[in-house]
C-alpha positions, 0 to 999 in steps of 0.5 A: 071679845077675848084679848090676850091682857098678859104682858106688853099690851100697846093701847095706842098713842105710844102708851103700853099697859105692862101685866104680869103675874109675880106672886113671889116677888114684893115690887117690880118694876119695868126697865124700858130700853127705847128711844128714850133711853132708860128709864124705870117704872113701878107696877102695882100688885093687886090681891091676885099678885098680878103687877100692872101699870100704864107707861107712856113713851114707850112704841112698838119695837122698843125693849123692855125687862121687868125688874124684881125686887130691884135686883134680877132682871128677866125678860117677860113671861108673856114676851110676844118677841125675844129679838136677842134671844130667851135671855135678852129683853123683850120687845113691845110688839103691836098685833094689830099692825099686819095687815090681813088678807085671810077674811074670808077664811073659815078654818079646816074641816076634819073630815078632810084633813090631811096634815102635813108636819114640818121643822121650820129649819130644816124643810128650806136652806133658809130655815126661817117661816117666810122661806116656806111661803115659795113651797105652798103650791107644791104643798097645794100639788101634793094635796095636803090640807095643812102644814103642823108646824113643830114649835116656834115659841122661843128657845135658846139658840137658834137649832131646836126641835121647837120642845125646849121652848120657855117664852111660849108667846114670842115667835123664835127670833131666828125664824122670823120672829112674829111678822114671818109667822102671820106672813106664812099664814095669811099665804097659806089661807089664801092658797086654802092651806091651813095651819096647824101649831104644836104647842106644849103645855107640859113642861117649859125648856132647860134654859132661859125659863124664868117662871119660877122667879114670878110665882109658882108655875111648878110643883113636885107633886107630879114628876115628869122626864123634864122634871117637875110638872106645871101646876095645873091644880092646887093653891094659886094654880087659877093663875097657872091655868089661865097661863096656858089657856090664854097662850092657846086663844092667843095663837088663834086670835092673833096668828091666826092658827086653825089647829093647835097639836098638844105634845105629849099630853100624858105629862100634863097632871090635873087632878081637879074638875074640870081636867085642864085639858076640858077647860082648854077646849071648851074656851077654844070653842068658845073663842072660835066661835067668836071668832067665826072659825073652825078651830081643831085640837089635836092631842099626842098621848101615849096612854091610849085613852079616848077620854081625850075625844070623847065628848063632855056628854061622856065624861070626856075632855072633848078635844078633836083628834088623838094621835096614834102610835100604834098604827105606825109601830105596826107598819114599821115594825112590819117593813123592818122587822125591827124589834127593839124597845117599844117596837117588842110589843108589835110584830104581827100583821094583825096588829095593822089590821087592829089598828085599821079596825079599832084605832087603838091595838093597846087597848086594856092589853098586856105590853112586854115594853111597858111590863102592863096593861094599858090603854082603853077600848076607842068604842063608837069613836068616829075614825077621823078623830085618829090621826096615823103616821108612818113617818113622824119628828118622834119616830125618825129623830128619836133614832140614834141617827134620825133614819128615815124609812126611805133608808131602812127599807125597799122603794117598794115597801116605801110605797105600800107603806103610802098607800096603807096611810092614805087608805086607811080609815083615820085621819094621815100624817105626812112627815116633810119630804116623806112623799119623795123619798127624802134620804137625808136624816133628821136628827136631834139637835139642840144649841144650848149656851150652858156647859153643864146642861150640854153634857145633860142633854148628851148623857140623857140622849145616849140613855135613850138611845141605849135602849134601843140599842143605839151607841155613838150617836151624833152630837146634838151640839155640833151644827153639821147634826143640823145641817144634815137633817135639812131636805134635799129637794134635788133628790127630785131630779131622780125618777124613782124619787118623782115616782114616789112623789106621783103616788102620793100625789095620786093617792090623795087625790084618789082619797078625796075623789072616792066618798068610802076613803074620805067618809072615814068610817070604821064601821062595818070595815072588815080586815083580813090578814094571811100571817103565812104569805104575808098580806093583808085586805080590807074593805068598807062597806060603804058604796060608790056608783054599786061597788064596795072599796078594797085594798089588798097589800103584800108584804112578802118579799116574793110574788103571791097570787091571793083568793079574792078575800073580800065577801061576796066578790065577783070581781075586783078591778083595779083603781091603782097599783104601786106596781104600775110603772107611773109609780117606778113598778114592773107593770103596765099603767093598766087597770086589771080585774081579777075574778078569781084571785089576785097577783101580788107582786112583792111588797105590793099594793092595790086599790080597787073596787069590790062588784058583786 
């Protein structure tokens, strides 16, 4: 049975067995810091450069640092708390003193998956993990079946997006640091929420990474946007390996985590066989095994390319679901007309129905942006493997002011918008406070100590905003960016806000009640798009009780009546209408059928069933 044997382990009787990896150093010695007051013990390096030993007298919530070559001090590489920050001491944890609940509990189906990504500090006033716990049953209401929390491993500061993490096993301080993560857990097993934990094992935080002082984590072979990459293969990069995929068990062995989501995986470089990315899945399945659980893995790639979900049988790296971006760049770049930066290469309204169609709309063509081909065919890959958006942390934040599409466009293009992710055949994302209409920014904030790095980070965010367009942008520093970017749940006192919430509510619902949207098949789905009146249709060829499913959406900004557009169509009646008055529209809460053709208010959509 897997153990994490990294770091502090507590065996009992206030003994704890220290491990590390330091090939770059000759000694190292461990300063404890507990109720014994200080003292230093010698560890000792094996043929691998690993340095271990027992030390006694040492209990949980003591603090401890390893010392190397008798001159630097440095928390641990594998701290399971920084309780003072990333460069504090560390603190012995003892994993096994939370007391379970979730027994019973068997992991998330991704079939069923509906996923719901939020920021630990901006989605409650509190901004810590156990704050989110009172919010579980309206997240049980709304119909998710998982929150995707953004990173929690250990940053500097205490206000981050979660990527600039450098202790990837210590829980960040200020959110509630170990107990408040398996708190929320163990509450969102029992109401049958699962977890889902971005993780990133692409590049380690700006400030407090002291890898580079134990061995070589890194290498200038591969160069990425963080600068050099992590050394995934070459001489002594097994230890490195082992590293990451051993914080990965260590997530759902002892948090818990049903699904881990994989940022940015286009800047992990592995030229070796097998892709670390391969061995990372098959030694998750194999510890979900043990573990009796079903335990998913979800990548983010901007490359579009399906050898991430393709299965070992096909050379592929076997991992569960890829988001992707082109499913929300379409959308978007269709309700706003945006054309800036990557949203030049969308533009059309087939492209939506590409996306539907096909998962990818970049797949082996041209991009103005990218100025080449990329992307690969997603041939016979099973549409729940696709996870889509039309809201997410990237595509908000990464605006110069953290917009939302709630102040971009119309409510109505806001509620077409829902119904397109909640049809569609792919698994759907919903961004905190998306259902309601949130209007308060999120935007990009850091709370680095280092004047130098400061200015870094505000020069390479102004460069990133410049190819947008974007100037003046708020300063990541300033608390107020923070402050801001926190949900307004009074906005819920206003109808057309509970109005959006009701949709969404009742498109899930519709979308775990009806076998054609929660099937998610690509397969014989047929799209139909009218570039001059500006809507688009599609339909799948499965059937419920003798009827087909079809959703028909408007973006025209004035009303159509449309030829019914689907085949064989003798009438289509109406399942729901982002129209009805329930959802803050123009018409009665009455279901209509249509013989001949439909009436499309603007900016509208239904969902309705297809007779013959």
């Amino acid at each position: 049975m897997w153990q994490l044997d990294l770091g502090a382990r507590y065996v009992g009787k206030n003994r704890v067995v220290f491990r590390v990896w330091g090939p770059h150093v000759s000694e190292i010695h461990v300063k404890t810091l507990g109720r014994n007051g200080i003292r230093l013990f010698p560890l000792h390096k094996d043929d691998d450069g690993y340095f271990s030993g027992s030390v006694s007298e040492i209990r949980p919530g003591d603090r401890y640092l390893y010392v190397l070559n008798q001159k630097a001090e440095c928390p641990d590489p594998a701290s399971r708390f920084q309780p003072e920050g990333v460069h504090g001491p560390s603190e012995v944890v003892d994993p096994s003193h939370f007391q379970w609940t979730d027994q019973a509990w068997k992991g998330v189906s991704l079939r069923n998956l509906i996923l719901y990504e939020l920021h630990v500090g901006t989605f409650t006033k509190e901004g810590t993990l156990e704050a989110i716990i009172p919010e579980i049953p309206y997240l049980k209401t709304l119909g998710v079946t998982a929150i995707e929390l953004m990173p929690v491993a250990q940053f500097s500061g205490a206000r981050n997006w979660g990527y600039d993490g450098v202790q990837l096993f210590a829980v960040q301080n200020t959110y509630g640091g170990p107990t408040g993560l398996k708190k929320l857990v163990d509450a969102c097993h029992e109401a049958g929420i699962g977890v889902c934990l971005d993780v990133v094992y692409n590049h380690l935080g700006p400030e407090g990474n002291y890898l580079h002082h134990f061995g070589p984590y890194f290498t200038s072979r591969y160069h990425t946007p963080w600068g050099d990459a992590i050394k995934f293969n070459g001489p002594a990069s097994r230890p490195v390996r082992d590293f990451f995929i051993h914080n990965a068990l260590f997530w759902l062995s002892e948090y818990h985590i049903d699904l881990l989501r994989l940022d940015a995986v286009h800047g992990i470089f592995d030229a070796s066989s097998p892709h670390f990315l391969a061995e990372l899945a098959a030694q998750v399945k194999s510890r979900a095994r043990e573990l009796n659980r079903r335990v998913l893995l979800i990548a983010e790639s901007n490359l579009n390319d399906p050898i991430l979900i393709r299965p070992k049988a096909k050379s592929g790296y076997a991992l569960d679901a890829q988001w992707s971006d082109d499913f929300h760049h379409s959308v978007h770049v269709a309700l706003t007309g945006e054309k800036r930066g990557y949203y030049q290469d969308y533009g059309y309204l087939r492209d939506i129905a590409k996306a539907i169609k096909s998962g990818f709309v970049y797949d082996g063509k041209y991009s103005a942006f990218r100025q080449k081909k990329y992307g690969r065919p997603a041939t016979g890959i099973p549409a729940e493997r696709f996870v889509i958006s039309i809201q997410n942390h990237d595509q908000v934040g990464n605006r110069a002011f953290g917009e939302r599409l709630s102040t971009l466009v119309s409510f109505q293009a806001q509620k077409i918008a829902a119904m397109l992710l909640l049809t569609s055949p792919a698994t759907p994302l919903i961004f905190m406070g998306e259902e309601y209409g949130e209007t308060a920014p999120f935007q990009y904030f850091v709370d680095h100590s280092n004047t130098n790095l400061l200015k870094g980070v505000r020069n390479g965010r102004a460069a990133e905003c410049a190819a947008f367009g974007w100037d003046k942008i708020p300063d990541p520093k300033d608390p107020r960016t923070f402050e801001s970017s926190k949900l307004d749940r009074e906005l819920l006192a206003q109808d057309k806000h509970r109005c959006l919430l009701k949709l969404y509510r009742d498109l899930i619902r519709l979308r775990q009640s009806i076998p054609e949207l929660s099937r998610l098949s690509r397969k014989g789905v047929r799209v139909y798009v009218n570039k001059t009146k500006r809507w688009l249709a599609f339909e799948s060829p499965l059937k419920a009780n003798g009827a087909r499913l079809g959703v028909t959406v408007s973006f025209s900004k004035v009303k159509n009546k449309v030829r019914l557009p689907f085949r064989h169509c003798k009438m289509f009646q109406e399942l729901l209408s982002t129209e009805w008055a329930e959802y803050g529209g123009s018409l009665p809460n009455e279901r209509r059928e249509y013989s001949k053709e439909i009436v499309l208010q603007r900016e509208h959509g239904i969902i309705g069933k297809i007779l013959s």
